[in-house]
Structures are given as structure tokens and as C-alpha cells.
mmCIF file of the N, C-alpha and C atoms, coordinates in Angstrom:
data_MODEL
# 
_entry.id   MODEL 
# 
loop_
_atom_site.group_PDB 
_atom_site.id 
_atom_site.type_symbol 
_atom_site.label_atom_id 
_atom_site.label_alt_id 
_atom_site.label_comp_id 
_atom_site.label_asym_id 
_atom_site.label_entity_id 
_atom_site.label_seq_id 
_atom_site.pdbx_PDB_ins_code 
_atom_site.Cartn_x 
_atom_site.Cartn_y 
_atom_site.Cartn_z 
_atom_site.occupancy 
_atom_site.B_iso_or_equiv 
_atom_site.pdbx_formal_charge 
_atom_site.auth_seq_id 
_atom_site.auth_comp_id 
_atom_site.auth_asym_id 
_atom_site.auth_atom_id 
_atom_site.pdbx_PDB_model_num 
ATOM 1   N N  . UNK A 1 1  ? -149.675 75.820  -206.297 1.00 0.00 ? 1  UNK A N  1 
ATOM 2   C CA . UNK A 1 1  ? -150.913 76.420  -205.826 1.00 0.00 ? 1  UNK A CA 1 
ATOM 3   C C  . UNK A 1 1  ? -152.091 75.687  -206.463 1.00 0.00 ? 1  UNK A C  1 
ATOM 4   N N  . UNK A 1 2  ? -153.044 75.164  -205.584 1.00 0.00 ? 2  UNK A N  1 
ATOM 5   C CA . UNK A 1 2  ? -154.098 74.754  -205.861 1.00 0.00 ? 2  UNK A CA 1 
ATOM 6   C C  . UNK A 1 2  ? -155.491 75.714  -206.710 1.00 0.00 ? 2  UNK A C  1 
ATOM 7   N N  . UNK A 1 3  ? -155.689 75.459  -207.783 1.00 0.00 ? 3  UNK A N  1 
ATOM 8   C CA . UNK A 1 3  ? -156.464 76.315  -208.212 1.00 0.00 ? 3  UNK A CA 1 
ATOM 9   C C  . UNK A 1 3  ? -158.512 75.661  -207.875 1.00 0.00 ? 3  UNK A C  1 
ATOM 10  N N  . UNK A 1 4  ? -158.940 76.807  -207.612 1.00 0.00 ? 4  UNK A N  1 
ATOM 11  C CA . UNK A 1 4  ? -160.569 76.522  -207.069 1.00 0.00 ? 4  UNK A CA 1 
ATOM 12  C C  . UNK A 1 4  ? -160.969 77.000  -208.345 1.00 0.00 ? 4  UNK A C  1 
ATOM 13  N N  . UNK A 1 5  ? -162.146 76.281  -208.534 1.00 0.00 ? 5  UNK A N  1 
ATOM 14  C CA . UNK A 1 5  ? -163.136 76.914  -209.517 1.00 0.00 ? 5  UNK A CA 1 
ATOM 15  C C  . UNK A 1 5  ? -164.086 77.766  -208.942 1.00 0.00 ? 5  UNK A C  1 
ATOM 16  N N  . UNK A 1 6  ? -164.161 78.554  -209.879 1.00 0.00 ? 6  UNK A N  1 
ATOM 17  C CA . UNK A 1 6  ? -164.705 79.889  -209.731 1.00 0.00 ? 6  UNK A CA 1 
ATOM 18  C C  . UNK A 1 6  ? -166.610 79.543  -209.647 1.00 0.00 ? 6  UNK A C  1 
ATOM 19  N N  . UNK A 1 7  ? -167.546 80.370  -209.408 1.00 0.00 ? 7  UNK A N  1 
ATOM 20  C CA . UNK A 1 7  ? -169.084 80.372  -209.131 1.00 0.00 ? 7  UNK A CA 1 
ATOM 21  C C  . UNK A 1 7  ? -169.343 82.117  -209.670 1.00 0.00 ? 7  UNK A C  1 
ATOM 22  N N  . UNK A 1 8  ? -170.187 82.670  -210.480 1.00 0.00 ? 8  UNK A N  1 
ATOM 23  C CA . UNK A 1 8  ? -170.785 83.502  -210.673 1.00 0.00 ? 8  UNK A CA 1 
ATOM 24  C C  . UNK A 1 8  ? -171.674 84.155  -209.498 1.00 0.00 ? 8  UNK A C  1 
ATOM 25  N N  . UNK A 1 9  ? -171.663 85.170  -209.495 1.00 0.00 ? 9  UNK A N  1 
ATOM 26  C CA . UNK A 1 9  ? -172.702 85.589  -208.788 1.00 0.00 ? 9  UNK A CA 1 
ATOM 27  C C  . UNK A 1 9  ? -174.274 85.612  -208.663 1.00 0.00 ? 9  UNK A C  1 
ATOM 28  N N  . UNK A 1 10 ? -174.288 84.989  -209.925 1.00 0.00 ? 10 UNK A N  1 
ATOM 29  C CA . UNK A 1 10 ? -175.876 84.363  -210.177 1.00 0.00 ? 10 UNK A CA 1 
ATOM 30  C C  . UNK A 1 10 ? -176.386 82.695  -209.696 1.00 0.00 ? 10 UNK A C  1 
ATOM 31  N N  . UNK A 1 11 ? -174.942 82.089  -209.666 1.00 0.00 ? 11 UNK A N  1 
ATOM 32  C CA . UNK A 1 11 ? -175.247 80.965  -209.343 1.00 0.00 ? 11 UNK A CA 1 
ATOM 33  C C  . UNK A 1 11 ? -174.875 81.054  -207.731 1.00 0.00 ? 11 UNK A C  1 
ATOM 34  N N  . UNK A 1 12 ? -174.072 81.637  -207.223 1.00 0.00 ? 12 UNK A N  1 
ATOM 35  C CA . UNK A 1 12 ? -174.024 81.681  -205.928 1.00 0.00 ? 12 UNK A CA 1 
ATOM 36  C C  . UNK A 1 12 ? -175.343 82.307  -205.195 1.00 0.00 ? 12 UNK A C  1 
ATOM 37  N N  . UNK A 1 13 ? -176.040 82.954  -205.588 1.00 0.00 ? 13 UNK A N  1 
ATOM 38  C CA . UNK A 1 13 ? -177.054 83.476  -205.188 1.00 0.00 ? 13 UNK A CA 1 
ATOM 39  C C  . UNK A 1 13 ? -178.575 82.557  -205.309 1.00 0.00 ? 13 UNK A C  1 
ATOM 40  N N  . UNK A 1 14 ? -178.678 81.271  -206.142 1.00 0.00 ? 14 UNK A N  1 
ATOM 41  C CA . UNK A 1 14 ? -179.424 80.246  -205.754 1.00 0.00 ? 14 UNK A CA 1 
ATOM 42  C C  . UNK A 1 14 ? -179.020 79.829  -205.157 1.00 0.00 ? 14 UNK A C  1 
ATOM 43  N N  . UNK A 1 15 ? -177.638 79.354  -204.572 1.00 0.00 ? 15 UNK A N  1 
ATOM 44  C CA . UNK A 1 15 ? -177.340 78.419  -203.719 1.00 0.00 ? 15 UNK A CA 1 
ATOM 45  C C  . UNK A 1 15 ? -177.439 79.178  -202.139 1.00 0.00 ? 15 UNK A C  1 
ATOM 46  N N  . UNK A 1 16 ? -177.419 80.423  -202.349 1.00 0.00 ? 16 UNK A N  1 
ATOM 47  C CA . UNK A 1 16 ? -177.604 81.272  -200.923 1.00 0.00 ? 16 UNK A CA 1 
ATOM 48  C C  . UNK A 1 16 ? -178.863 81.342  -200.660 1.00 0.00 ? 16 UNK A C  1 
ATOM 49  N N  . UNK A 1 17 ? -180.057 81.675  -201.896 1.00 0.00 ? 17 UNK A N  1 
ATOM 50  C CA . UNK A 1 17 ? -181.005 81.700  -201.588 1.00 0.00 ? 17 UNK A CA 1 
ATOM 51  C C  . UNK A 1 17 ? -181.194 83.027  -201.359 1.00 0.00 ? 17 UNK A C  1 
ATOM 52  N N  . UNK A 1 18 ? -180.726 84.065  -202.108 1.00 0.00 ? 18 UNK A N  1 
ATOM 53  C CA . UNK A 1 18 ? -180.835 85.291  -202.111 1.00 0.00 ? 18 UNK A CA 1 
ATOM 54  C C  . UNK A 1 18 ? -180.468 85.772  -203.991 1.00 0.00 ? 18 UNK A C  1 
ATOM 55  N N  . UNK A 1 19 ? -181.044 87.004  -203.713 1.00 0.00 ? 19 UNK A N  1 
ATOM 56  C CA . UNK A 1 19 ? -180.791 87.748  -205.637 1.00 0.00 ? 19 UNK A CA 1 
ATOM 57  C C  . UNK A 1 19 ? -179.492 87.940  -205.770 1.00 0.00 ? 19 UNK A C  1 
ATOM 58  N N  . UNK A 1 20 ? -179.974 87.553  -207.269 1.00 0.00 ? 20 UNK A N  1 
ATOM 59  C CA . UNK A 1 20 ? -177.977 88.022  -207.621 1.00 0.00 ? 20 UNK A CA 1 
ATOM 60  C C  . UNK A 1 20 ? -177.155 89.931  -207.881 1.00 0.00 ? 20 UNK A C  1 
ATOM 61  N N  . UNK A 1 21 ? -178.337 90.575  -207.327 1.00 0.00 ? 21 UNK A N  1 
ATOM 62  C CA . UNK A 1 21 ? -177.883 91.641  -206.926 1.00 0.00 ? 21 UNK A CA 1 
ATOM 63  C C  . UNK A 1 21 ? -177.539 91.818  -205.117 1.00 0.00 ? 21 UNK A C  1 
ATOM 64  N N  . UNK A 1 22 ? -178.093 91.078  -204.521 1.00 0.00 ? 22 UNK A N  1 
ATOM 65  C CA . UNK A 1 22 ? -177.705 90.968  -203.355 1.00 0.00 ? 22 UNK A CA 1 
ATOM 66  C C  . UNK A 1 22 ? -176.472 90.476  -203.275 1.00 0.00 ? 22 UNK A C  1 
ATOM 67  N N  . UNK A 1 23 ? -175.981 89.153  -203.807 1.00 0.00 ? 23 UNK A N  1 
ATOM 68  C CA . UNK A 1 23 ? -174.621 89.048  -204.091 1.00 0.00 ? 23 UNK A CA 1 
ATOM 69  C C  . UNK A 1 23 ? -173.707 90.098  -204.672 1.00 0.00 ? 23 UNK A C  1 
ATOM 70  N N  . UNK A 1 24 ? -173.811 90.995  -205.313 1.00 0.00 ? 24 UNK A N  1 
ATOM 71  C CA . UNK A 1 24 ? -172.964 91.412  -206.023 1.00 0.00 ? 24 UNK A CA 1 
ATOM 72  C C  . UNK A 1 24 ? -172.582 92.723  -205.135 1.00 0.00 ? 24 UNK A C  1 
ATOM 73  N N  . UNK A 1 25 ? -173.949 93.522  -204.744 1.00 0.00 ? 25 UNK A N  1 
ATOM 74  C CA . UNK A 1 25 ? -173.620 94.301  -203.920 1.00 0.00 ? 25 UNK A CA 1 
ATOM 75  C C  . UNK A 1 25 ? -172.601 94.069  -202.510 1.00 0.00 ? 25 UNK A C  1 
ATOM 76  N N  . UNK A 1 26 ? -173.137 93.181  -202.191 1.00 0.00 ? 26 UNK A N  1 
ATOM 77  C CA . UNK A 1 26 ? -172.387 92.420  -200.878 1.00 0.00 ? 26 UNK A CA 1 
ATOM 78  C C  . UNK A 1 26 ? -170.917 92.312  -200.803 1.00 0.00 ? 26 UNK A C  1 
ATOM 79  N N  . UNK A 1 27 ? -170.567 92.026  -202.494 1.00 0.00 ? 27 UNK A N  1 
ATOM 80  C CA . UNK A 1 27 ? -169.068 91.749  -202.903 1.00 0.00 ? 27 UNK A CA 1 
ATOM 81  C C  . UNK A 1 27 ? -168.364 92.927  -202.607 1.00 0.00 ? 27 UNK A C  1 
ATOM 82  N N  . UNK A 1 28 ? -169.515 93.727  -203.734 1.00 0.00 ? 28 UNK A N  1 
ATOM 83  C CA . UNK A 1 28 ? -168.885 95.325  -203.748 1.00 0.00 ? 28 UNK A CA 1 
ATOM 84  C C  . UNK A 1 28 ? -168.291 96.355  -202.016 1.00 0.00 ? 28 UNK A C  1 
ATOM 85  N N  . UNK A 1 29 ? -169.218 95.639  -201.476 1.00 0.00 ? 29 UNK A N  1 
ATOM 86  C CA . UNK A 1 29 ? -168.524 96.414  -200.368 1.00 0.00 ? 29 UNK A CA 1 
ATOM 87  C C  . UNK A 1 29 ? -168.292 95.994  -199.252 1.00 0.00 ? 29 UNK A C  1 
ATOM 88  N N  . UNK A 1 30 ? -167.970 94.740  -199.569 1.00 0.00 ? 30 UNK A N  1 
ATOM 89  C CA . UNK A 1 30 ? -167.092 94.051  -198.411 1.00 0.00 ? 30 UNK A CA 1 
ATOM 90  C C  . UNK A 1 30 ? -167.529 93.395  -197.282 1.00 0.00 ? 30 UNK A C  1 
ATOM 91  N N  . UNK A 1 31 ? -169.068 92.970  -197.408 1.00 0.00 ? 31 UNK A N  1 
ATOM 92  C CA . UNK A 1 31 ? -169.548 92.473  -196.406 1.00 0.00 ? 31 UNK A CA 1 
ATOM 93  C C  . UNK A 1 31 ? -170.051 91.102  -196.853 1.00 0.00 ? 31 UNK A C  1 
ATOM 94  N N  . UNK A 1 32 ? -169.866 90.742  -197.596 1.00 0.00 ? 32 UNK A N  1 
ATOM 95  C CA . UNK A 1 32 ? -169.938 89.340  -198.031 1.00 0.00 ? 32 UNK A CA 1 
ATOM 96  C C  . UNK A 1 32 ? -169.246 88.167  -198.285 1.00 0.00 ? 32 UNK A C  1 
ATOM 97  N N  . UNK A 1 33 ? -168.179 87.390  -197.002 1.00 0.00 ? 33 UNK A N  1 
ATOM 98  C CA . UNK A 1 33 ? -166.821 87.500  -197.286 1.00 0.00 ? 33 UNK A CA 1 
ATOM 99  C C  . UNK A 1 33 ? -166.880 85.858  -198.231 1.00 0.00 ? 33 UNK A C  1 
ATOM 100 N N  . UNK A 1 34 ? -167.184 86.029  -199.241 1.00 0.00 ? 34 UNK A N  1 
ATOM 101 C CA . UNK A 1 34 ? -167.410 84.918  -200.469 1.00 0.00 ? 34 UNK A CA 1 
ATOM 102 C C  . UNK A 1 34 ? -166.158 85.036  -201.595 1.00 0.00 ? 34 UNK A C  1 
ATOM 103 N N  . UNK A 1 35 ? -165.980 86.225  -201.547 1.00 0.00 ? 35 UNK A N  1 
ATOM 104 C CA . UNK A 1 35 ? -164.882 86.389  -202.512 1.00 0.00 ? 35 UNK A CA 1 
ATOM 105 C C  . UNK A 1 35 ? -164.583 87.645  -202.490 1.00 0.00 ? 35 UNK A C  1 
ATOM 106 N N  . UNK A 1 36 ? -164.421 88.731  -203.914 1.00 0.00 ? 36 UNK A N  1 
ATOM 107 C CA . UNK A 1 36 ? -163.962 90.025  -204.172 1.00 0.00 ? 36 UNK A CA 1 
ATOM 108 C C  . UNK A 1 36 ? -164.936 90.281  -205.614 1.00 0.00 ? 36 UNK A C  1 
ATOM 109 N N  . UNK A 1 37 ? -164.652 91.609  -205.893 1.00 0.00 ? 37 UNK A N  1 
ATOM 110 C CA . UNK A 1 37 ? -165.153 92.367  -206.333 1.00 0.00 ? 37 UNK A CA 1 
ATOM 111 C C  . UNK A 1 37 ? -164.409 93.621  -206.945 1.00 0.00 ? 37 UNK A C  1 
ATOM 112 N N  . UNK A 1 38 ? -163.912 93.806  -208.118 1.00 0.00 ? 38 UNK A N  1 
ATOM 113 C CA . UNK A 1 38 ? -163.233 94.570  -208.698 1.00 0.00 ? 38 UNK A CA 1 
ATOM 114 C C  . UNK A 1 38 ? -163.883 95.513  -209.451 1.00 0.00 ? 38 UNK A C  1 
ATOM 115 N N  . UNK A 1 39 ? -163.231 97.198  -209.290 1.00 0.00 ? 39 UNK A N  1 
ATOM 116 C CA . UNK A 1 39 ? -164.210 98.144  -210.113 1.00 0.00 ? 39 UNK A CA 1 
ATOM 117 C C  . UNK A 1 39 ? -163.035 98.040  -211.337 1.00 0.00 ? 39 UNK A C  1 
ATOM 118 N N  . UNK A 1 40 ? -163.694 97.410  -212.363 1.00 0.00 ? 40 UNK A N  1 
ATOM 119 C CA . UNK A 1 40 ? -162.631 97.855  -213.787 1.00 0.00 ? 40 UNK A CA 1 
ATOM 120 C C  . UNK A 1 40 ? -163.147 98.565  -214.769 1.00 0.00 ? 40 UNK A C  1 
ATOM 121 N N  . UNK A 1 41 ? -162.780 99.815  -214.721 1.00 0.00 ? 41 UNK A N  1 
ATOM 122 C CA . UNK A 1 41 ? -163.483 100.599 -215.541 1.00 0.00 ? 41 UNK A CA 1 
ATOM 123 C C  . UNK A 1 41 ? -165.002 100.974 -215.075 1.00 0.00 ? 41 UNK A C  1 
ATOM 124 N N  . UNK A 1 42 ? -165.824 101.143 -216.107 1.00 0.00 ? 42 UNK A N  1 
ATOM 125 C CA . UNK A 1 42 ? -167.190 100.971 -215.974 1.00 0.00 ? 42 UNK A CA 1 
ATOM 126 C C  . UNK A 1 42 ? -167.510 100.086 -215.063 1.00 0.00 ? 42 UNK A C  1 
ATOM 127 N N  . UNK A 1 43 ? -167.176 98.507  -215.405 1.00 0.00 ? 43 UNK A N  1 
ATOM 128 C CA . UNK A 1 43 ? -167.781 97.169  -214.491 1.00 0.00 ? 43 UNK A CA 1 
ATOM 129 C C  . UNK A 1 43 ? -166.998 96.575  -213.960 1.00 0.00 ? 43 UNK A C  1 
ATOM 130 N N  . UNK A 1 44 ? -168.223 96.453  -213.148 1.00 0.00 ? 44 UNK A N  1 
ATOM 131 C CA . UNK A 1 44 ? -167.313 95.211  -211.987 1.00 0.00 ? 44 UNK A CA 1 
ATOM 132 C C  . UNK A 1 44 ? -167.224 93.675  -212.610 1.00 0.00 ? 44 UNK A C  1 
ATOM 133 N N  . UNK A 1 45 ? -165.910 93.416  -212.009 1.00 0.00 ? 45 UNK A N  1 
ATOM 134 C CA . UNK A 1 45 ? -165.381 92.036  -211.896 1.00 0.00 ? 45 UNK A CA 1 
ATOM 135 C C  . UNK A 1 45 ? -165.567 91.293  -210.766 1.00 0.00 ? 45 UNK A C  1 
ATOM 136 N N  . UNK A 1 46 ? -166.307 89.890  -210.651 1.00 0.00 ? 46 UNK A N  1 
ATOM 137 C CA . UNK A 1 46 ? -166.127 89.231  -209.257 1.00 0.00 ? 46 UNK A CA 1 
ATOM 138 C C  . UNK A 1 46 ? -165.774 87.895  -209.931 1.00 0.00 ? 46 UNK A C  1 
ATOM 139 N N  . UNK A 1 47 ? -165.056 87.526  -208.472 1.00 0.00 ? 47 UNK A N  1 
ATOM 140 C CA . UNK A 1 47 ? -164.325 86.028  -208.260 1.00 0.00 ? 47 UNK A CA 1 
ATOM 141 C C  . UNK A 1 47 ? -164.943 85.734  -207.075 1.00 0.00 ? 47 UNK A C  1 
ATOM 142 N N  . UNK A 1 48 ? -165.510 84.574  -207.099 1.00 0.00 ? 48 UNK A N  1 
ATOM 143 C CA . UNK A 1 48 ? -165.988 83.842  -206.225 1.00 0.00 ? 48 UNK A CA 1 
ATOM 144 C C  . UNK A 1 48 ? -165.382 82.452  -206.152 1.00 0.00 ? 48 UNK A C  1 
ATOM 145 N N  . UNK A 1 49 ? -164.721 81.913  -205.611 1.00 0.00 ? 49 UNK A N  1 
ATOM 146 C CA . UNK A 1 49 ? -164.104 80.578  -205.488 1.00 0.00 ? 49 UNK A CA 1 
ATOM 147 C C  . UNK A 1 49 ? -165.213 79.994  -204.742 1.00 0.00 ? 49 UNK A C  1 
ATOM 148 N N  . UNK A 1 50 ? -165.228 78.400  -205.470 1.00 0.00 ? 50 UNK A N  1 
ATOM 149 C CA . UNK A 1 50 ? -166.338 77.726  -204.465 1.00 0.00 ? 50 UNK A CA 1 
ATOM 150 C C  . UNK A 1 50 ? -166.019 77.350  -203.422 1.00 0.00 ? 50 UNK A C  1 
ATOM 151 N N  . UNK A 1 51 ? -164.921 77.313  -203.445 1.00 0.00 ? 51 UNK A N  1 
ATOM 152 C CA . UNK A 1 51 ? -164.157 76.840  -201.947 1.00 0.00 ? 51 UNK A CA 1 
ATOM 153 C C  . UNK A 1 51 ? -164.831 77.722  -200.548 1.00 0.00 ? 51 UNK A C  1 
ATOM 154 N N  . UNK A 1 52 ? -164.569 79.055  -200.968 1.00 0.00 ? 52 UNK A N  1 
ATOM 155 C CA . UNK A 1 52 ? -165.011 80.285  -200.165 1.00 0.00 ? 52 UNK A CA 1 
ATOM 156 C C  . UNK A 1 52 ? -166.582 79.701  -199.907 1.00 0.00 ? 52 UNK A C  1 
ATOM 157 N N  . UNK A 1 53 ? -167.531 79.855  -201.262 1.00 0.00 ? 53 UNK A N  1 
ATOM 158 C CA . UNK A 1 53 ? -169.034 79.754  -201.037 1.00 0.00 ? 53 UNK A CA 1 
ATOM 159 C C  . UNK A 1 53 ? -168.855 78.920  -200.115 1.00 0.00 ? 53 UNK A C  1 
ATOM 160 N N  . UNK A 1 54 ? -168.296 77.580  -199.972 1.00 0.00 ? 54 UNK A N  1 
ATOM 161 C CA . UNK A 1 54 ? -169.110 76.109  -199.359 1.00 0.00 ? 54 UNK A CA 1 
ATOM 162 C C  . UNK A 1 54 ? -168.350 76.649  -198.053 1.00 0.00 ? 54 UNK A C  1 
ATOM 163 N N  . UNK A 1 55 ? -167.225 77.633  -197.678 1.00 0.00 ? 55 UNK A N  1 
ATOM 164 C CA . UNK A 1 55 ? -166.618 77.373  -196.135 1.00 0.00 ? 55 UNK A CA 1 
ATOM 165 C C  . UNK A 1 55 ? -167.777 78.418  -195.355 1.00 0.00 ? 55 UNK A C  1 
ATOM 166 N N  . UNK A 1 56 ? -168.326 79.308  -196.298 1.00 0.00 ? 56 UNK A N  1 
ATOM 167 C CA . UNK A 1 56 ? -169.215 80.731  -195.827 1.00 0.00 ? 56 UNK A CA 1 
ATOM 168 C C  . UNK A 1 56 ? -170.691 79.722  -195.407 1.00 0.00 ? 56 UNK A C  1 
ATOM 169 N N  . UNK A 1 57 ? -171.407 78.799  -196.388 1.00 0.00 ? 57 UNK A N  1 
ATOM 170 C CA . UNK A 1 57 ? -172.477 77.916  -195.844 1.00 0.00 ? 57 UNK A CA 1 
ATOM 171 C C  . UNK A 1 57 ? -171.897 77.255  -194.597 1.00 0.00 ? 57 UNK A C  1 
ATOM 172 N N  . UNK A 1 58 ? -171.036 76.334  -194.562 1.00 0.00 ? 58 UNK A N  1 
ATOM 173 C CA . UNK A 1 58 ? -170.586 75.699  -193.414 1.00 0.00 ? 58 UNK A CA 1 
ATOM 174 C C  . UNK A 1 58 ? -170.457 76.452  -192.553 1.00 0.00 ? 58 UNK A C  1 
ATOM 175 N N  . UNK A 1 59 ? -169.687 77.392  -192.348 1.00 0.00 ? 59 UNK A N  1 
ATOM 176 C CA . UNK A 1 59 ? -169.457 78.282  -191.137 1.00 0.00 ? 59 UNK A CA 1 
ATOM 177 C C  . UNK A 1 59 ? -169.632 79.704  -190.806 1.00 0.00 ? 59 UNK A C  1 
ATOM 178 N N  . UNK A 1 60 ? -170.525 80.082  -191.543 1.00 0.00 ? 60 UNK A N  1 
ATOM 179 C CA . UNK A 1 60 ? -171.022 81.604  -191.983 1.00 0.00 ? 60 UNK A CA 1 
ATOM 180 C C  . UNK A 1 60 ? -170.288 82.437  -191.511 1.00 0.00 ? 60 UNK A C  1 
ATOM 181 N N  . UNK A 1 61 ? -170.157 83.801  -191.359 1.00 0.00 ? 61 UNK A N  1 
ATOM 182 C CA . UNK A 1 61 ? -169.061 84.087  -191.453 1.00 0.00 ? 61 UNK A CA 1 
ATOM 183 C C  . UNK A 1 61 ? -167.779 84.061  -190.188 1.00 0.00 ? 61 UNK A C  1 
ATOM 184 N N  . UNK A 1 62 ? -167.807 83.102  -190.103 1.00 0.00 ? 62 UNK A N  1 
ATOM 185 C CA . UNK A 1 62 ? -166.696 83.008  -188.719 1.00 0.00 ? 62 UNK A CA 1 
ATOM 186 C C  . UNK A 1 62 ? -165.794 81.947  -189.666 1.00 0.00 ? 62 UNK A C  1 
ATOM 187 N N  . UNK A 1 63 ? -164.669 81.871  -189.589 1.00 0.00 ? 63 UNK A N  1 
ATOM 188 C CA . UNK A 1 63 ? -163.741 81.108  -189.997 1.00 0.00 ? 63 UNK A CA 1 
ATOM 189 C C  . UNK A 1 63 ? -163.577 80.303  -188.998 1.00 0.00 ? 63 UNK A C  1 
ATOM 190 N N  . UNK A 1 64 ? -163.124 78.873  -189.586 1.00 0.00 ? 64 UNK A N  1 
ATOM 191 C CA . UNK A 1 64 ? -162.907 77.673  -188.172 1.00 0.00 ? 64 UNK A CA 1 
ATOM 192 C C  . UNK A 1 64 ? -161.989 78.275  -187.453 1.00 0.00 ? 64 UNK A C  1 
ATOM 193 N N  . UNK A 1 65 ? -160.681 78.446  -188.285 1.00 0.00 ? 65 UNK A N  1 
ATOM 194 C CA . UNK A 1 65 ? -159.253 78.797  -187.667 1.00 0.00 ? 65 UNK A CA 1 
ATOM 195 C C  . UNK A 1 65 ? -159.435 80.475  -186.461 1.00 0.00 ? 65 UNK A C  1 
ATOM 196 N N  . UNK A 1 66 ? -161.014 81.068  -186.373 1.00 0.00 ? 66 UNK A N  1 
ATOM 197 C CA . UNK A 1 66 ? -161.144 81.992  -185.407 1.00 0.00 ? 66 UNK A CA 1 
ATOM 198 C C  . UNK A 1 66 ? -161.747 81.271  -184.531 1.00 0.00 ? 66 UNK A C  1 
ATOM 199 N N  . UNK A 1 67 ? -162.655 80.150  -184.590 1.00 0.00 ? 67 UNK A N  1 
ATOM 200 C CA . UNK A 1 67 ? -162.659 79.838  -183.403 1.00 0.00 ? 67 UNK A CA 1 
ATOM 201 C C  . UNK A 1 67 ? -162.220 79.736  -182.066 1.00 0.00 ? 67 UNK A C  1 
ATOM 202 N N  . UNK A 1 68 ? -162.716 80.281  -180.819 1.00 0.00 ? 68 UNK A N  1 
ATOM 203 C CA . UNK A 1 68 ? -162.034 80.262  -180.022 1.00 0.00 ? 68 UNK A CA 1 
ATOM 204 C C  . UNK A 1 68 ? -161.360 81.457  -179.650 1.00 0.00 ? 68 UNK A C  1 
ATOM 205 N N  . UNK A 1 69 ? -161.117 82.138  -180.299 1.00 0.00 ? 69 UNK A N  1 
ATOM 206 C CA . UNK A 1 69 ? -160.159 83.178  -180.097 1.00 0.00 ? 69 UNK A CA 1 
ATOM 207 C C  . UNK A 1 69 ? -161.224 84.539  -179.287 1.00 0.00 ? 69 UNK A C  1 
ATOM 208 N N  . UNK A 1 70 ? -160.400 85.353  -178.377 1.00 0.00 ? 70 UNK A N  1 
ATOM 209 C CA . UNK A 1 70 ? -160.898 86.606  -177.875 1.00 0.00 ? 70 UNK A CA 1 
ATOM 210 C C  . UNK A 1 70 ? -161.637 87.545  -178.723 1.00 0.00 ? 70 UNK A C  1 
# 
């Protein structure tokens, strides 16, 4: 398994061009499909793979592999 390096939600959020509470919220509930968002305990955990960020700029949220489809 290929491992991606990970992006914060602070740094993904200059590169979106939006706050890094906008990211985080976004994570939290599933409408931001960049990565995940874990409630542990008190705080949240996010993983953001850059892989995800750069396929979400390239192709916002449509995946190539839906292209096309009904």
C-alpha cells in the first residue's frame, strides 16, 4: 500500500482559499469529500491525504472514474 502524505486543515484551507474552520467543519459532516474527520473524545481528528486535496482541485467533487455514468 502506497502511503500519501497527509495536509492539515489549515494548510488545506490556503490552498482552497477558504478558513480553516470551513475546512474542518466540512470534514465534520461529510460534505467535503477531502478526507475524514474523527470525533475522539472531546476532539476531532482529521486526515487529509494530499492525494484527495489535489484530485478535489482537479475535479471538484465528481470523481473521474464517475464520469459518464447515469
Amino acid at each position: 500500500m502506497q502511503s500519501s502524505k497527509n495536509v492539515t486543515p489549515s494548510e488545506a484551507a490556503k490552498i482552497l482559499g477558504v478558513s480553516p474552520q470551513f475546512v474542518r467543519v466540512g470534514l465534520q459532516q461529510g460534505v467535503l469529500p477531502i478526507g475524514t474527520a474523527v470525533k475522539m473524545s472531546s476532539r476531532w481528528a482529521y486526515n487529509i491525504p494530499e492525494a484527495a486535496l489535489k484530485n478535489y482541485i482537479e475535479y471538484g467533487s465528481k470523481r473521474p472514474e464517475s464520469e459518464g455514468e447515469a
